[in-house]
Phi, psi and omega in degrees: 000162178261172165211118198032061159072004175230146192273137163202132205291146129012283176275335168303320174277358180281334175283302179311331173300283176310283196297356149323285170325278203304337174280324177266013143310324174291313230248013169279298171292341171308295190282042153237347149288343180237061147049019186229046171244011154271304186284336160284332157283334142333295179213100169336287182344303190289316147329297159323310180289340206252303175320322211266292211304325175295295188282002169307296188304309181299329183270004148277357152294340169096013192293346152302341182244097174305015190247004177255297212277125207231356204224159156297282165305305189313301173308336176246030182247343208251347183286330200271307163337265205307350174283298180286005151267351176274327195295299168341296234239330123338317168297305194288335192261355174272321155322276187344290194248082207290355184261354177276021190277134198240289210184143188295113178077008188293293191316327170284355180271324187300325201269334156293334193276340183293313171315320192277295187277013180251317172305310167315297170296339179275321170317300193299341195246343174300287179299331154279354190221026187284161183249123167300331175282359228275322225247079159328139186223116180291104177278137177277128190231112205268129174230110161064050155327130155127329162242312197246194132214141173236126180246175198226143183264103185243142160276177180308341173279353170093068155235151195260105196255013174126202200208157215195143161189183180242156200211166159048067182260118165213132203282356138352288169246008170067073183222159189200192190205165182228147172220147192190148162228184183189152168294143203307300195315298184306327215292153196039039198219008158103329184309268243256013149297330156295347199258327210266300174326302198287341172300300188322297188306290188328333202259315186293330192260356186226016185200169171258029177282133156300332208224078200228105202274142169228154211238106179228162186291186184283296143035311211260025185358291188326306183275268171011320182250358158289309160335294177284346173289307193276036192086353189296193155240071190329128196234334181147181187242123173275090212289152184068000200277005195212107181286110138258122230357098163049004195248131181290127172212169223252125184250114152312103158261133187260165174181143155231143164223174217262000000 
């Protein structure tokens, strides 16, 4: 589902949720290093203000939609980012508002502990609830070579999680469009970014095609960002380019090339 324009899954709020805790689990052990957790157990409130302004930061970073940060180093470049916009935005309501200060150095001890205890916990949560099938394989289903290939998106245990092929191929300019779905049940976990690299790879080692475009409505954010995961290139929009149930609508074209 979105929240303010931005997507976030099931498990992203089960991650915002725990980190509810853990941040303000942080900014608790902040003050009992520095002698203030008799004044911070006083005022809860403030905790609360100080998490939500920290998960504020995080979720303009995109750390909710678990379906962008794909890396390790990416993730504690988007962490050191939402840290460093949290220590911002705690300096500026602490100026501002000098009573909302929970105890002397704590917001900086906190803003040192992010890096550390949000990456740890994601790493930990990653590895219990990762789908062991997650590193997806495009089995090649053959339909027609030489114009169309269509593949079927299976995991390594063989459960058929959806479809994917290279299409509209012209030889002309050795050029082709990649097209792909996944099941609801399947949608954000990453399949059809995975689906889209192994089509590419496949097309660059088994066809001369040069060029391989991908068409997404303006519309489709989602599928826009399956794209930009697997590497495509946003090239620009194209108006009127896509007919959907009979209605003319405006296209972002993406392109990989060889």
């Amino acid at each position: 589902m979105q929240v303010f324009n931005r997507q976030v899954s099931a498990r992203g709020l089960t991650v915002f949720g725990f980190e509810t805790i853990l941040i303000s689990g942080s900014i608790l052990i902040a003050a009992q290093v520095h002698g203030s957790f008799g004044t911070a157990v006083g005022a809860l409130w403030k905790i609360v203000l100080a998490t939500a302004l920290c998960e504020l930061c995080f979720y303009y970073n995109d750390l909710y939609d678990l379906t962008i940060v794909h890396s390790k180093s990416e993730l504690l470049v988007r962490i050191l980012q939402a840290a460093g916009a949290a220590a911002i935005v705690l300096a500026v309501v602490s100026t501002l508002l000098p009573s909302l200060i929970i105890g002397h150095g704590i917001f900086i001890t906190l803003v040192w502990m992010l890096p550390v205890t949000i990456p740890a916990w994601r790493l930990a949560f990653d590895s219990l609830t990762r789908d062991p099938h997650l590193e997806e394989r495009v089995r090649f289903s053959v339909r027609q070579a030489g114009t169309a290939f269509e593949f079927a998106i299976v995991s390594s245990a063989g459960r058929y999680l959806g479809g994917c092929g290279v299409n509209d191929i012209g030889q002309a300019n050795r050029r082709g469009n990649i097209g792909y779905w996944v099941r609801t049940s399947e949608a954000r976990r990453g399949v059809a970014t995975a689906a889209v690299r192994l089509a590419y790879q496949w097309a660059m080692e088994n066809t001369n095609l040069l060029r391989l475009e991908i068409l997404i409505a303006v519309g489709n954010v989602a599928s826009q960002r399956v794209a930009e995961k697997a590497g495509a290139v946003r090239e620009g929009t194209l108006r009127k380019r896509l007919l959907l149930h009979d209605e003319p609508h405006d296209a972002v074209m993406f392109s990989l090339i060889r």
